[in-house]
N, C-alpha and C positions, 0 to 999 in steps of 0.2 A: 504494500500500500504506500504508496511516494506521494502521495496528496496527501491533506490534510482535510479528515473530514471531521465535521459536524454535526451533533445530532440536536433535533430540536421539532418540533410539531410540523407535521407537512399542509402545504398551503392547498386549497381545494386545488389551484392548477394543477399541483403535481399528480394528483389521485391518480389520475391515467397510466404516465409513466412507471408510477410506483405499482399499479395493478400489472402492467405488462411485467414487469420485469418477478412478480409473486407468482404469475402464471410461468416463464421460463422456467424460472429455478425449481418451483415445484415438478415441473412436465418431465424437467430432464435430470429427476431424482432416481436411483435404480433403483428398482423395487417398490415403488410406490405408484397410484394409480392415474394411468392418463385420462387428459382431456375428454376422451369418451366414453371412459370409465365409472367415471364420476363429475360430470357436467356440472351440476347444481355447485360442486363444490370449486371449481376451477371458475365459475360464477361470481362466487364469492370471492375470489383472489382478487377476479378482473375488475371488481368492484370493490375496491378495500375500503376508498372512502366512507362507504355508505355507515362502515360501522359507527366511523367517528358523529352520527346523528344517533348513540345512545347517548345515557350521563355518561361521564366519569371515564369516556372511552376517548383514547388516541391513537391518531396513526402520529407513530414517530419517523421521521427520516433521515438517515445520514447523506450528509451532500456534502463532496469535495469545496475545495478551497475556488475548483475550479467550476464548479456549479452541478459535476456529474453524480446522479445520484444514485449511491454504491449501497441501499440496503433499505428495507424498513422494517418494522415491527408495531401489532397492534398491542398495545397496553389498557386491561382494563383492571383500572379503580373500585368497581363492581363485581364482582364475580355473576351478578344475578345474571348480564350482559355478556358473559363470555364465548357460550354459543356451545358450546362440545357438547358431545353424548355424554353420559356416565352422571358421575356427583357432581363435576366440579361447581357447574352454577352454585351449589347449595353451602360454600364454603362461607365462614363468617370470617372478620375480620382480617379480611385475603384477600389480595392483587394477583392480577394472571396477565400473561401475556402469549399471545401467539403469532402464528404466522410470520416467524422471523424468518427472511430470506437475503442474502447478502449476495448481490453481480458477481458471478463466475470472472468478472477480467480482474476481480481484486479481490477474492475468497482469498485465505493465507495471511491475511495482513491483520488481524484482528479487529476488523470492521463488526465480526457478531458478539465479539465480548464485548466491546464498546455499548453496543444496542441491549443488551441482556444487560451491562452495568448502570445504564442507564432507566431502564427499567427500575431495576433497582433501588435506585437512588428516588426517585419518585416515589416508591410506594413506601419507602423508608418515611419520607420526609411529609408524606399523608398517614402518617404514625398504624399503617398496615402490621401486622403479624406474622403473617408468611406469605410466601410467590410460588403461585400455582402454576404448571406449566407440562405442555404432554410434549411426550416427541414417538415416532416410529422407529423400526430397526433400520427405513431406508435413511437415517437422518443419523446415522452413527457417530460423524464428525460432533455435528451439534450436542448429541449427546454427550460426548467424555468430554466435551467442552461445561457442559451444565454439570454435569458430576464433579470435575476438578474445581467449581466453580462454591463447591458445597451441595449443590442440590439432591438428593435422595429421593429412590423410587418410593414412589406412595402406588402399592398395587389398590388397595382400596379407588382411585381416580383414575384408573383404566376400563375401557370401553372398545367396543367393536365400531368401525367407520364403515360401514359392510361389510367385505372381507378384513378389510385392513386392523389390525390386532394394533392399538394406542395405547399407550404407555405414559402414565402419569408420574408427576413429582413436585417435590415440596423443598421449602427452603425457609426456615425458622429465619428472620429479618431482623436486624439487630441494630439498633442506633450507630450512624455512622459507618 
């Protein structure tokens, strides 16, 4: 990563951009379900903005120095709003975030700990309890990323995406 990027609330312009590039990253994950697989759901990618019309919901984006925009992630304040199968709606004083995807021309550079630490720090600083968050087995990178990161599988917040077997976790949030 040779730029310097930024993260901070994405402006409605970008929603578009930021959808295409959640539908990429997802599409050409291996082992995880295409575009005609699961329509409704690559939907929802292409559409990410919409979420940020619940409360308490952000789309975050990281954008170069140069304007290029290398990742986002939805963050919700709410669990009620978070959208997944399984429990997790049902978490009490819990922050969740999803659908973190970082530009294949700058993966490696730590553009998704950036967005996962930022996260973070948000729901810290909305004096949250713990950060809810699922990943697949096709997401292994991200995965031992959130694991080195502290986070710990909670099997209780796993669910079926149709075929696809989702994988929940947790992360006890601690001042600072």
């Amino acid at each position: 990563m040779n730029a310097t990027y930024t993260i901070r609330d994405a402006k409605p312009e970008e929603f578009q951009t930021i959808g295409e590039l959640m539908v990429k990253v997802y599409a050409q994950l291996e082992g995880f379900p295409k575009p005609v697989e699961q329509p409704t759901y690559y939907d929802k990618l292409a559409n990410i903005g919409n979420f940020t019309e619940n409360p308490e919901t952000r789309l975050l984006v990281a954008v170069s120095s140069e304007g290029h925009i290398g990742g986002g992630v939805v963050y919700f304040g709410d669990m009620e709003y978070y959208g997944s199968g399984g429990t997790a709606t049902h978490e009490k004083n819990a922050a969740g975030f999803r659908l973190l995807a970082v530009d294949p021309d700058v993966r490696g550079g730590g553009l998704g700990k950036l967005l996962t630490k930022t996260c973070l720090d948000i729901a810290r600083t909305e004096g949250q309890k713990t950060m809810v968050i699922h990943s697949t087995k096709a997401m292994q990178v991200a995965w031992a990323m959130y694991e080195s990161m502290g986070f710990e599988r909670a099997l209780d917040l796993d669910f079926m995406q149709g075929e696809l077997a989702v994988y929940g976790f947790r992360l006890a949030l601690r001042k600072g």
